[in-house]
BALOBA-1460 file (C-alpha; in Angstrom, 3 decimals):
// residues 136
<rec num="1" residu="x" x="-12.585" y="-9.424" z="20.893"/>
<rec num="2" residu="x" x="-10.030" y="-7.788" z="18.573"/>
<rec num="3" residu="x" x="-10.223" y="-4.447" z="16.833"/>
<rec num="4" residu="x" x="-8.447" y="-4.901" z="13.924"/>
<rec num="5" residu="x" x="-9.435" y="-1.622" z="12.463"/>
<rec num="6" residu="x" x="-8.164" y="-0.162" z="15.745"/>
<rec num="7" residu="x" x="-5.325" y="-2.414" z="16.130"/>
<rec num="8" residu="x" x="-4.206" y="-0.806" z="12.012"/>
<rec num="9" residu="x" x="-5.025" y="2.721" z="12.450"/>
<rec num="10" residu="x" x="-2.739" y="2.715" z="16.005"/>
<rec num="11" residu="x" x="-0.077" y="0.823" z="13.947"/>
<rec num="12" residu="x" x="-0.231" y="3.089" z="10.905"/>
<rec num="13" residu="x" x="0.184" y="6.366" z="12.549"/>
<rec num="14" residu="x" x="3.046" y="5.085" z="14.394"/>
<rec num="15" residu="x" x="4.785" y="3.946" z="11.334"/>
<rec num="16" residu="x" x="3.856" y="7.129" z="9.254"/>
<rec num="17" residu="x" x="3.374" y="9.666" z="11.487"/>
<rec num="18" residu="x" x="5.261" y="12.565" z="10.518"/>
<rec num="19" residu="x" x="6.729" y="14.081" z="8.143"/>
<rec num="20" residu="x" x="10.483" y="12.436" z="8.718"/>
<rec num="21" residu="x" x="8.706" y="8.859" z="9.458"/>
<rec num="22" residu="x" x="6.613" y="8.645" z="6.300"/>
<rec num="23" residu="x" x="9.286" y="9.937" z="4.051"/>
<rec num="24" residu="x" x="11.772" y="7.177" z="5.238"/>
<rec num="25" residu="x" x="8.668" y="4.473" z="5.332"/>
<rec num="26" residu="x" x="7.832" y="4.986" z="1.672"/>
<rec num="27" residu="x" x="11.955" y="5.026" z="0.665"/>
<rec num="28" residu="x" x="11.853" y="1.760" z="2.680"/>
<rec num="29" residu="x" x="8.720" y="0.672" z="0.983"/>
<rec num="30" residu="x" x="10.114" y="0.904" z="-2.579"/>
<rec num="31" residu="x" x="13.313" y="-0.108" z="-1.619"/>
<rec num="32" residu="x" x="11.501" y="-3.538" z="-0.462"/>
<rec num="33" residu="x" x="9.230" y="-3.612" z="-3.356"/>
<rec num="34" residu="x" x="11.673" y="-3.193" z="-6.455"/>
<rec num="35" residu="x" x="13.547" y="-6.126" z="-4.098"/>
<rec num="36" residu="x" x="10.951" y="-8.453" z="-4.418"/>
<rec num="37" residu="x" x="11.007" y="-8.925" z="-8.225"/>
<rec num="38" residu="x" x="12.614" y="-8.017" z="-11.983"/>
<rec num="39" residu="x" x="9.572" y="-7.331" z="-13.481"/>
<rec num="40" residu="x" x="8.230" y="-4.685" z="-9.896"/>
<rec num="41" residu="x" x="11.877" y="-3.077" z="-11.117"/>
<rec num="42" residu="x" x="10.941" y="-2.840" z="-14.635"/>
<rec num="43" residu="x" x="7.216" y="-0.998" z="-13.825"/>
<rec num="44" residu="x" x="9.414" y="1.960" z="-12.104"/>
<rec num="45" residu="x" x="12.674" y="2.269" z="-14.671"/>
<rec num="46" residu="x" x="11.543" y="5.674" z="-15.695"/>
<rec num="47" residu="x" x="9.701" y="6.623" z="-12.778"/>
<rec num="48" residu="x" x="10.162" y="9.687" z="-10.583"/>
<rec num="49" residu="x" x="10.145" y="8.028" z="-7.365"/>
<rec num="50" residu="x" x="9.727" y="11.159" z="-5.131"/>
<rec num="51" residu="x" x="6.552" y="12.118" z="-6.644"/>
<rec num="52" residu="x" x="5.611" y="7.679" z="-6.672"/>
<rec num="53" residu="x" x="6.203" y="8.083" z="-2.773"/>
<rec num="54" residu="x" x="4.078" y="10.925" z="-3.035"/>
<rec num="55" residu="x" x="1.345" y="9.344" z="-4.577"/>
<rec num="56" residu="x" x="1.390" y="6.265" z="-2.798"/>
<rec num="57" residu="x" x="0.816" y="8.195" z="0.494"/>
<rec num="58" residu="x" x="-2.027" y="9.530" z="-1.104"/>
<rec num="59" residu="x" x="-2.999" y="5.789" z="-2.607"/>
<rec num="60" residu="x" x="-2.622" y="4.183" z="0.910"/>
<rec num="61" residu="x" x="-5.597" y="6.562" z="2.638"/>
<rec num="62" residu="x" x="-7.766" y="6.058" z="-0.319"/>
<rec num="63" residu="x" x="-6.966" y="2.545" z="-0.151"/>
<rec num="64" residu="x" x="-7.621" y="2.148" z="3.522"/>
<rec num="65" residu="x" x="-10.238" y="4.665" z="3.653"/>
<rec num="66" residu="x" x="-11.883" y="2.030" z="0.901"/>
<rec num="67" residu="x" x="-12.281" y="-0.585" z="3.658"/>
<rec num="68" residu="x" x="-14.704" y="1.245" z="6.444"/>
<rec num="69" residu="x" x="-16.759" y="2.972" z="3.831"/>
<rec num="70" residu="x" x="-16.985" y="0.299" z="0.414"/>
<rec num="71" residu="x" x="-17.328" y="3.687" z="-1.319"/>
<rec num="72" residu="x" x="-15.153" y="4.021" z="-4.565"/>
<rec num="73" residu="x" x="-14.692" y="7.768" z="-5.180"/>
<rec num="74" residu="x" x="-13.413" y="8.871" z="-7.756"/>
<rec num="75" residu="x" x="-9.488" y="9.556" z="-6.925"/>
<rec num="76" residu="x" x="-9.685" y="5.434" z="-5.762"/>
<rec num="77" residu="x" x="-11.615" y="5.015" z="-9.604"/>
<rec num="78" residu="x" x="-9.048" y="6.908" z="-11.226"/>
<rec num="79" residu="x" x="-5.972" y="5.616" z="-9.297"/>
<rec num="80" residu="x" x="-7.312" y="1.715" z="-10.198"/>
<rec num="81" residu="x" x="-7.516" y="3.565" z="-14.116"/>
<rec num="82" residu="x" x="-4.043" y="3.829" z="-14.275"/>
<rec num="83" residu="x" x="-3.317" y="0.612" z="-12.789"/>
<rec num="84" residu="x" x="-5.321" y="-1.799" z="-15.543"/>
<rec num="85" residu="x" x="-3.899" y="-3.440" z="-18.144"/>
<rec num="86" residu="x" x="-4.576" y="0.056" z="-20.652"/>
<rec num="87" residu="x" x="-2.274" y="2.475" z="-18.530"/>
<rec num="88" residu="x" x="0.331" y="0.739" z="-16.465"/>
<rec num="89" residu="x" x="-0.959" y="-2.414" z="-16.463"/>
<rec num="90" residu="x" x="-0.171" y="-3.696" z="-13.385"/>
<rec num="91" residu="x" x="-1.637" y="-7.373" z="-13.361"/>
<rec num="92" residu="x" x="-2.838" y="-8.560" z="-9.786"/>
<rec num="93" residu="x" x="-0.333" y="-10.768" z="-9.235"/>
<rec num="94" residu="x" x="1.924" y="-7.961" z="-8.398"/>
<rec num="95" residu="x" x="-0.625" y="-7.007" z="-5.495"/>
<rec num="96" residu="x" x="0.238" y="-9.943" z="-3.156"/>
<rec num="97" residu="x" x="4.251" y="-8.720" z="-3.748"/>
<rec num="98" residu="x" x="3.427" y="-5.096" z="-3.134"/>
<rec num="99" residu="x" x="1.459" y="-6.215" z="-0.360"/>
<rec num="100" residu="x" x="4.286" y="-8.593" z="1.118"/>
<rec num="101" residu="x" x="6.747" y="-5.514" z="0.937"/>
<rec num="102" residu="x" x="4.468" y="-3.652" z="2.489"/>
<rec num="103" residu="x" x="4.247" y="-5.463" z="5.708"/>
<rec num="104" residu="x" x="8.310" y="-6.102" z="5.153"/>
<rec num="105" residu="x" x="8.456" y="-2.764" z="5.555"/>
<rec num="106" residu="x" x="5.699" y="-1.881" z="8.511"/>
<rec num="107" residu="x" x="7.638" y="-4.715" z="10.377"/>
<rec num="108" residu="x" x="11.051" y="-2.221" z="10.033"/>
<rec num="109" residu="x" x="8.946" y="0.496" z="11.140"/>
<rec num="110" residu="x" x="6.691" y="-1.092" z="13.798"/>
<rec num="111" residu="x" x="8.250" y="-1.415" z="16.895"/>
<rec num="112" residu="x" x="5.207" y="-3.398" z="18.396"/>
<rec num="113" residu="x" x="4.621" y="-5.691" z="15.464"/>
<rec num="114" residu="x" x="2.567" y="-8.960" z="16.004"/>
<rec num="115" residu="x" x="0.674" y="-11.231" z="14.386"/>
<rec num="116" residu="x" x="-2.016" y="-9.288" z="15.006"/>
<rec num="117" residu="x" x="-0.581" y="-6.014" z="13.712"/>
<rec num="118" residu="x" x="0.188" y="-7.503" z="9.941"/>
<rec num="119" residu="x" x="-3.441" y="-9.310" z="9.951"/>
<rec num="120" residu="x" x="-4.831" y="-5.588" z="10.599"/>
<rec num="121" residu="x" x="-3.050" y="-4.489" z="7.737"/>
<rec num="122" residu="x" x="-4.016" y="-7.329" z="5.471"/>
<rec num="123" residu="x" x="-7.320" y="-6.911" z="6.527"/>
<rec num="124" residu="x" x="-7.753" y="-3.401" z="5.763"/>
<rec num="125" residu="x" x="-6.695" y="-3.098" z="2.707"/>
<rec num="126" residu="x" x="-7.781" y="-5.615" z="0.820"/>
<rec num="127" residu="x" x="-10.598" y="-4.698" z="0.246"/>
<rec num="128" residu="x" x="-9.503" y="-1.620" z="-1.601"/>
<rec num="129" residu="x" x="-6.758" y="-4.454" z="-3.027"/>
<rec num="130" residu="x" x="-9.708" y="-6.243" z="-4.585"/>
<rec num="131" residu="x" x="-11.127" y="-3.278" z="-5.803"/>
<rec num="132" residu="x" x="-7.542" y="-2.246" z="-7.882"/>
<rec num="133" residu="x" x="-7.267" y="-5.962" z="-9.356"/>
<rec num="134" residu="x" x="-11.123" y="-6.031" z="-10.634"/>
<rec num="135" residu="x" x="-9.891" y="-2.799" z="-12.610"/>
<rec num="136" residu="x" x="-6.789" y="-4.848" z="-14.048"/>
């Protein structure tokens, strides 16, 4: 039988485990995200991306912590807020890129990557994906 909530939270904290690691993972991230489209570029012209990598660490627990619990508190409420179509208005479309940069960027970071590995990811958050693009 396979774990995958094991198999993501082993994976994650090797990937972001520290300080140094998560700083260069969420660089990496973005870097790989604003790659995958014009219009991911345009959402972040203005942006201070420090305090987006920030945030996003912040984003990913709440995200992930979304999955074992299917409780929406209200930092995940409010973070989804900002995301619908009257703040940022990130349409869900752009979750399956952000997602695809995502693992992009856990398979840079992952030195035991598998098939496995980005189906634990995938699994785990999108449930807490789902939950962002109802908001939308």
């Amino acid at each position: 039988m396979v774990n995958y909530d094991k198999i993501f939270e082993e994976s994650f904290w090797r990937v972001i485990g520290d300080d140094s690691r998560d700083v260069q993972f969420f660089t990496r991230f973005y870097e790989n995200f604003m790659d995958s489209s014009e219009e991911v570029r345009e959402k972040f012209k203005d942006t201070d991306m420090e305090k987006q990598k920030m945030m996003l660490e912040k984003s990913l627990f709440r995200v992930a912590m979304f999955h074992g619990r299917h409780v929406a508190n209200d930092e995940l409420r409010r973070i989804a807020e900002v995301h619908s179509r009257h703040r940022h208005n990130v349409r869900p479309g752009l979750y399956i890129l952000w997602m695809d940069a995502l693992i992009e960027t856990v398979k840079e970071f992952e030195e035991n990557f598998s098939d496995d590995i980005e189906l634990a990811w995938r699994i785990v958050l999108a449930p807490g994906i789902e939950f962002m693009k109802f908001y939308h």
